[in-house]
DSSP file (Angstrom, degrees, kcal/mol; ACC not computed):
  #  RESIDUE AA STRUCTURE BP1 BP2  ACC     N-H-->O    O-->H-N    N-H-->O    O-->H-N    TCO  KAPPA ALPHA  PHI   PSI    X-CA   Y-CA   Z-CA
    1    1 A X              0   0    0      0, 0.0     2,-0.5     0, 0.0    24,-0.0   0.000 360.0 360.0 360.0 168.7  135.0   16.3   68.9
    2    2 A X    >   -     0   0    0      1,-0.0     3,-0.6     2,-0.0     2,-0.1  -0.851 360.0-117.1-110.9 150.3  135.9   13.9   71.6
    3    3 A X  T 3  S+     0   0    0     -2,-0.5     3,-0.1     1,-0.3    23,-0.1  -0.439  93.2  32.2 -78.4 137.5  138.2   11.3   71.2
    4    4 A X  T 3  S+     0   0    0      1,-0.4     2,-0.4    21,-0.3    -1,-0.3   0.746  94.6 103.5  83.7  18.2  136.9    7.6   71.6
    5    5 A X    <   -     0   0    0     -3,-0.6     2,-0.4    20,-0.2    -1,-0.4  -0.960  62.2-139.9-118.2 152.7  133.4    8.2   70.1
    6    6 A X  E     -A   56   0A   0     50,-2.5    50,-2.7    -2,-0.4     2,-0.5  -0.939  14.8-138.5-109.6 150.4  132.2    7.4   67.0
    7    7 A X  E     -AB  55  24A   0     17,-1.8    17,-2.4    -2,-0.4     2,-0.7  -0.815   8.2-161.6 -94.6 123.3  129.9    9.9   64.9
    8    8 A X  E     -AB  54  23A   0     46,-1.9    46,-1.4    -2,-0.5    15,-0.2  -0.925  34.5-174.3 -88.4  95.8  126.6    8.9   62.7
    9    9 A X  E     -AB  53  22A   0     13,-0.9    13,-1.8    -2,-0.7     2,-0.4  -0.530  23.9-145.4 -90.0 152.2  126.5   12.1   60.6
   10   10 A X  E     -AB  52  21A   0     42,-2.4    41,-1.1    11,-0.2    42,-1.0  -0.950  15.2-158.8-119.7 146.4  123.9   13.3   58.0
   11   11 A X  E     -AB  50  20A   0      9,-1.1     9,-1.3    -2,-0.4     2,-0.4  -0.831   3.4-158.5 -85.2 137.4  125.2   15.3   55.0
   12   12 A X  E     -AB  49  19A   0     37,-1.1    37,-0.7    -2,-0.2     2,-0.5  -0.767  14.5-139.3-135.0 100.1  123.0   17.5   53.1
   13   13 A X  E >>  -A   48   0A   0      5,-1.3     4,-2.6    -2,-0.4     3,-0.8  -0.539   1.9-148.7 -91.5 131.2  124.2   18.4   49.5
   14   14 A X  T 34 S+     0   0    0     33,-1.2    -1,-0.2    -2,-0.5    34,-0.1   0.578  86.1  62.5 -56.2 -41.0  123.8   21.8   48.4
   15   15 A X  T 34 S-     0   0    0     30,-0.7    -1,-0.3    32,-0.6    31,-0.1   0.829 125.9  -3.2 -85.0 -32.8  123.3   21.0   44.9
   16   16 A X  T <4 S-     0   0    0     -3,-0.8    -2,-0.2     2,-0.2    -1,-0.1   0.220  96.2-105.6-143.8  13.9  120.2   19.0   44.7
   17   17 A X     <  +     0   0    0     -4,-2.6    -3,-0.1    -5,-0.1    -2,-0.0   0.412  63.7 144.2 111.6 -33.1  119.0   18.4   48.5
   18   18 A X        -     0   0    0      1,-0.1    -5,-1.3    -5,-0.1    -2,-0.2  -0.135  41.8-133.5 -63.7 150.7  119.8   15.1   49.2
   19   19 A X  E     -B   12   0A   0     -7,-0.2     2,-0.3    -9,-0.0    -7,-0.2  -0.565  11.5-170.4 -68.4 151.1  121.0   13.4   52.2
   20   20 A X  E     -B   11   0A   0     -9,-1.3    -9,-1.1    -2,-0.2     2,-0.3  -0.731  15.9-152.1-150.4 118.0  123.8   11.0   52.5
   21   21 A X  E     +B   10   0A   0     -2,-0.3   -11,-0.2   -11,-0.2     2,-0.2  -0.618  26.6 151.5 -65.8 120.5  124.2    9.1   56.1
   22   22 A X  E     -B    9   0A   0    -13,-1.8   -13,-0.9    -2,-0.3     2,-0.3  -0.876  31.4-140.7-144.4-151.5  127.3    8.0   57.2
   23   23 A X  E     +B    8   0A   0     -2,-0.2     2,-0.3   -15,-0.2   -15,-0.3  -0.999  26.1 145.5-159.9 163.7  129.5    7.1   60.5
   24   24 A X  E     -B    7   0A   0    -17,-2.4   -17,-1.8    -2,-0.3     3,-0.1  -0.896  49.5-117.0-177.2 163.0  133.7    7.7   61.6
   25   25 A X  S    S+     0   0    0     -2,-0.3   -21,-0.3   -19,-0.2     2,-0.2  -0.272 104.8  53.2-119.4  37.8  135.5    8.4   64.6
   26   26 A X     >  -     0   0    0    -19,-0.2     4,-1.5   -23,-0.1    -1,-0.2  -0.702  64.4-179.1-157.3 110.4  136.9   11.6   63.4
   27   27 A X  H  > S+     0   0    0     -2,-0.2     4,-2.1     2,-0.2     5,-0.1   0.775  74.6  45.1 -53.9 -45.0  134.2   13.7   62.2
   28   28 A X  H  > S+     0   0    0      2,-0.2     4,-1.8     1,-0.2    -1,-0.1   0.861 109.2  53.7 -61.5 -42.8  136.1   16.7   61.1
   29   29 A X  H  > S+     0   0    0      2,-0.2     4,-1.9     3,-0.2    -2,-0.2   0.832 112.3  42.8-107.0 -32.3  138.5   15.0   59.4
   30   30 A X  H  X S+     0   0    0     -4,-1.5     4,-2.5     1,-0.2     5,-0.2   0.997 109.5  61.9 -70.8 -57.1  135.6   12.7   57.1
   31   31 A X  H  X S+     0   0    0     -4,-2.1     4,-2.2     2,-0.2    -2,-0.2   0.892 105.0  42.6 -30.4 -55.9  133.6   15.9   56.6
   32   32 A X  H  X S+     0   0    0     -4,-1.8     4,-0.9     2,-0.2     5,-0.2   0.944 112.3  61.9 -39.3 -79.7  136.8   17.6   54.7
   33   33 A X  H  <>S+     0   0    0     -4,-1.9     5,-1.7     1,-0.2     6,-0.4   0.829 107.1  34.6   0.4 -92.7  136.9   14.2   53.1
   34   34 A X  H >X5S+     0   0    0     -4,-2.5     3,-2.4     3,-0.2     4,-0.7   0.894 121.2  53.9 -36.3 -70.0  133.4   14.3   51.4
   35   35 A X  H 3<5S+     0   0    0     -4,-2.2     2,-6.5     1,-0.3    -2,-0.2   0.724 111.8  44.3 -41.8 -79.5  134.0   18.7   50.8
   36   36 A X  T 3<5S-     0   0    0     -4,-0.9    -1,-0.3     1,-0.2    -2,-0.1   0.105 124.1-111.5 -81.7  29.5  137.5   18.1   48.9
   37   37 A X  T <45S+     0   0    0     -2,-6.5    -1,-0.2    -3,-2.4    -3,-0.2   0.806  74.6 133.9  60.7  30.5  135.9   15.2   46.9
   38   38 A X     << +     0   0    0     -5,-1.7     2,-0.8    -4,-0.7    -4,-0.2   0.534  49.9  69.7 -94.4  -3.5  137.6   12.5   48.2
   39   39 A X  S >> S-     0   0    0     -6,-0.4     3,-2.2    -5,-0.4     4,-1.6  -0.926  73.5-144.6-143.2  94.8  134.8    9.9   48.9
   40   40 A X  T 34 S+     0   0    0     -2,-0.8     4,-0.4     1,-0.2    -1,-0.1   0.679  92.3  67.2 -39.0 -33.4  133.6    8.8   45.5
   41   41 A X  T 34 S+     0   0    0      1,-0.2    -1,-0.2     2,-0.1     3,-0.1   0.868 116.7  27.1 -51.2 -44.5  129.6    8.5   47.0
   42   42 A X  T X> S+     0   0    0     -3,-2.2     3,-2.8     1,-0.1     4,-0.6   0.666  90.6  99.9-117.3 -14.7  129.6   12.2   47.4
   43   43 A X  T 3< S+     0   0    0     -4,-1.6     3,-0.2     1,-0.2    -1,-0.1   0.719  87.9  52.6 -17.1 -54.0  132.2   13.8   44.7
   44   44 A X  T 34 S+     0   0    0     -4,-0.4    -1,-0.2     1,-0.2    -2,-0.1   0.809 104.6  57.1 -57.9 -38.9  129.4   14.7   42.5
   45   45 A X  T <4 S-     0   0    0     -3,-2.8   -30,-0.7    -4,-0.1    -1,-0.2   0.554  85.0-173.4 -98.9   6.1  127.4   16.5   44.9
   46   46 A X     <  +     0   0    0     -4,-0.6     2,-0.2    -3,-0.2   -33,-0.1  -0.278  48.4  49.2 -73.8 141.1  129.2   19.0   46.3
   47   47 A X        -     0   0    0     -2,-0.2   -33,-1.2   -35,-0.1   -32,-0.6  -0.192  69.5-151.5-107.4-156.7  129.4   20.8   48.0
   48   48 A X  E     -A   13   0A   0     -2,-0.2     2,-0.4   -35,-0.2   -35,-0.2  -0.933   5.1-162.2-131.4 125.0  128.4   19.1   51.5
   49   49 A X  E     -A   12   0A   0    -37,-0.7   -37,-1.1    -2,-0.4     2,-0.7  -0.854  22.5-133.6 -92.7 143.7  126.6   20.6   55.1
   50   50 A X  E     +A   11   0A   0     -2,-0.4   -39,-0.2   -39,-0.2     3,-0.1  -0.863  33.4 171.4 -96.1 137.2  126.9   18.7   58.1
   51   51 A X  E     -     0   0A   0    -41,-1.1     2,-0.3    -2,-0.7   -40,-0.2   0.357  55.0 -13.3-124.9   1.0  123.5   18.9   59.1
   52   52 A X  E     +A   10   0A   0    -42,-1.0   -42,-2.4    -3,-0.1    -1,-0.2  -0.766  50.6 173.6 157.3 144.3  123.5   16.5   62.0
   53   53 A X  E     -A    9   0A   0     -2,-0.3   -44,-0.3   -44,-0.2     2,-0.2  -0.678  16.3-143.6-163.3 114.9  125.1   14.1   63.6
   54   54 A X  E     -A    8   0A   0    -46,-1.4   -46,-1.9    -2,-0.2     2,-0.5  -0.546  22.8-130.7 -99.4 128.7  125.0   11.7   67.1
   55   55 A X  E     -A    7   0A   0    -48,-0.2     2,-0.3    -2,-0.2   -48,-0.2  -0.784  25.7-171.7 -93.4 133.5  127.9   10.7   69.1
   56   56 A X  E     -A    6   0A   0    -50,-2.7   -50,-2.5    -2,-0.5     6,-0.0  -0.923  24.9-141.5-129.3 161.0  128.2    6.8   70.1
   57   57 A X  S    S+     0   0    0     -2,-0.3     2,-0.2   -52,-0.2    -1,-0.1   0.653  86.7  36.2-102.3   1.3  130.5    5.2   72.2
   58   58 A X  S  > S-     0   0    0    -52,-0.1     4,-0.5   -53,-0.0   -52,-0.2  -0.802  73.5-131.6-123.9 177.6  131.0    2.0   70.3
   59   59 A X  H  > S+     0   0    0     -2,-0.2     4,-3.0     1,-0.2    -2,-0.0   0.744 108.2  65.3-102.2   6.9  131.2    1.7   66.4
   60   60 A X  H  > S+     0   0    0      1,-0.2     4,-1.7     3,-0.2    -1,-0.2   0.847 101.4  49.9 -78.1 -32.3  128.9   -1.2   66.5
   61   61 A X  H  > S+     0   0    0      2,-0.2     4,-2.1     1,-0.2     5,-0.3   0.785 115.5  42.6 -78.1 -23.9  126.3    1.4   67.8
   62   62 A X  H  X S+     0   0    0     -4,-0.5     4,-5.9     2,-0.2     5,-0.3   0.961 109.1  56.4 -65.2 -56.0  127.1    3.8   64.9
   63   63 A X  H  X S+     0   0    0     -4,-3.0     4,-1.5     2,-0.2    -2,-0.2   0.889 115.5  38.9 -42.4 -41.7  127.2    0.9   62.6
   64   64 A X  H  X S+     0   0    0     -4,-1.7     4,-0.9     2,-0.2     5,-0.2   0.977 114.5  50.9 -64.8 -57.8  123.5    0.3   63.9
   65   65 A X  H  X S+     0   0    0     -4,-2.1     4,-2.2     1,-0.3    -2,-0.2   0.953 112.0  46.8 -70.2 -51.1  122.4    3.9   64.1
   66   66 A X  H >X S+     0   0    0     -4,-5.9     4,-1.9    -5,-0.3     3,-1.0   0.983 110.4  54.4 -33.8 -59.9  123.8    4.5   60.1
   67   67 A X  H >< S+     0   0    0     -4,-1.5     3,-2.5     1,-0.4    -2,-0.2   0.605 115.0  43.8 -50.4 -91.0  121.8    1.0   59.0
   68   68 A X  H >< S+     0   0    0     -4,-0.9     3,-1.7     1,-0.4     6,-0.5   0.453 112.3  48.3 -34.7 -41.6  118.6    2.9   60.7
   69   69 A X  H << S+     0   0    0     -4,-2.2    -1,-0.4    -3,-1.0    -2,-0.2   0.573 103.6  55.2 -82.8  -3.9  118.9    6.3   59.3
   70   70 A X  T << S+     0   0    0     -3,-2.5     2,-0.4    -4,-1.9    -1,-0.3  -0.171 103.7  82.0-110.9  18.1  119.5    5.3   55.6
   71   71 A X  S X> S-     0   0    0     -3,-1.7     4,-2.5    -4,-0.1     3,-1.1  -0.889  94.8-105.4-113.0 146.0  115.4    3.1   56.3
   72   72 A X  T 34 S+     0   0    0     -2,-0.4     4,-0.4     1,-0.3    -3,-0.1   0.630 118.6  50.9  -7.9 -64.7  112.8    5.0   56.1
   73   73 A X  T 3> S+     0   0    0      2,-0.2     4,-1.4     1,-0.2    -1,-0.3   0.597 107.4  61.0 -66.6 -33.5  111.6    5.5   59.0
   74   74 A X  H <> S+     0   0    0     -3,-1.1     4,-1.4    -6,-0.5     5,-0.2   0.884 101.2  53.4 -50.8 -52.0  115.0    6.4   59.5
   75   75 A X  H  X S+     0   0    0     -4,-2.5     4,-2.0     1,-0.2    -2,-0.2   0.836 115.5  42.5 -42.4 -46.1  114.5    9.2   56.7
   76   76 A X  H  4 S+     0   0    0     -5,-0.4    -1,-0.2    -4,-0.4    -2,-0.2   0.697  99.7  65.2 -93.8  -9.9  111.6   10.4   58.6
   77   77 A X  H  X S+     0   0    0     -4,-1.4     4,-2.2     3,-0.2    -1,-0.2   0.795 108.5  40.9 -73.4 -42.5  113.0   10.2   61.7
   78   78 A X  H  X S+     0   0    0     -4,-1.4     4,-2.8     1,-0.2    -2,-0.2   0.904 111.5  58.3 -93.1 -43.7  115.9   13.2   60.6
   79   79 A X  H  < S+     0   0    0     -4,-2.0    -1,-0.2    -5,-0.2    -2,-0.1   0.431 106.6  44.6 -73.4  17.4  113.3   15.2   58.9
   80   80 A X  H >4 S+     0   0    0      2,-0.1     3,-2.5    -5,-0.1     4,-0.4   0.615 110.6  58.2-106.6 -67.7  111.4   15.4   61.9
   81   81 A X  H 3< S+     0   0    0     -4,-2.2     3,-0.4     1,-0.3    -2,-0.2   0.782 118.3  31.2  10.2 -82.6  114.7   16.2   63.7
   82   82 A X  T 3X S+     0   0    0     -4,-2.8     4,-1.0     1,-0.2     5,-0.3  -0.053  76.9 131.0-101.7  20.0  115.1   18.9   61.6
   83   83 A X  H <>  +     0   0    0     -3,-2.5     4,-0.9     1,-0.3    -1,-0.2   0.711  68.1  43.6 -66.6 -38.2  112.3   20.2   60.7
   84   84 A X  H  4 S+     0   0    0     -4,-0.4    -1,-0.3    -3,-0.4    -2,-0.1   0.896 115.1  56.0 -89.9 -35.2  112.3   23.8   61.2
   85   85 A X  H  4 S+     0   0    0      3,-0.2    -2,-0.2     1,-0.2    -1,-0.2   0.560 102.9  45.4-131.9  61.9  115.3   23.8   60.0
   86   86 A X  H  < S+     0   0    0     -4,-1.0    -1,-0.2    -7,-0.1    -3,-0.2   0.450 117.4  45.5 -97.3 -21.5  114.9   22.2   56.7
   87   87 A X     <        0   0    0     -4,-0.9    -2,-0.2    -5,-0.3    -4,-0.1  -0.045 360.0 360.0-134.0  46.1  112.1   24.0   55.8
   88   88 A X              0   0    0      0, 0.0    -3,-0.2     0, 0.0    -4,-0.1   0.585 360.0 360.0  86.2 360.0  113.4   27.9   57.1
């Protein structure tokens, strides 16, 4: 990843499907995070794919871009994204 950006990542847990939206400025290193159980929100569900994710150049725009992907529209907004592949 490059250094100076921050990332608004989706997760996709293995075990029952679910997303979980978040945002960092070390991508790799919170993705481990979540796998090796370390971030009580996601502990349960693992394990974790990164299934997507947008680079921003401040963390107030991450901060934005999380609040919006966790809304509805937000919801529908990544399952449009992803659409072919979420569903094969």
């Amino acid at each position: 990843m490059i250094e100076g950006f921050y990332y608004t990542y989706v997760l996709r847990s293995t075990i029952d499907n679910n997303f979980y939206v978040g945002y960092t400025n070390d991508l790799k290193q919170r993705f481990e995070a979540h796998n090796f159980g370390k971030v009580p929100s996601t502990r349960q569900r693992r394990p974790l794919e990164l299934i997507y994710f947008e680079a921003c150049q401040s963390q107030q725009d991450a901060l934005h871009r999380e609040k919006y992907l966790k809304t509805h529209y937000g919801k529908m907004f990544i399952r449009n994204r992803l659409k072919s592949y979420l569903t094969g």
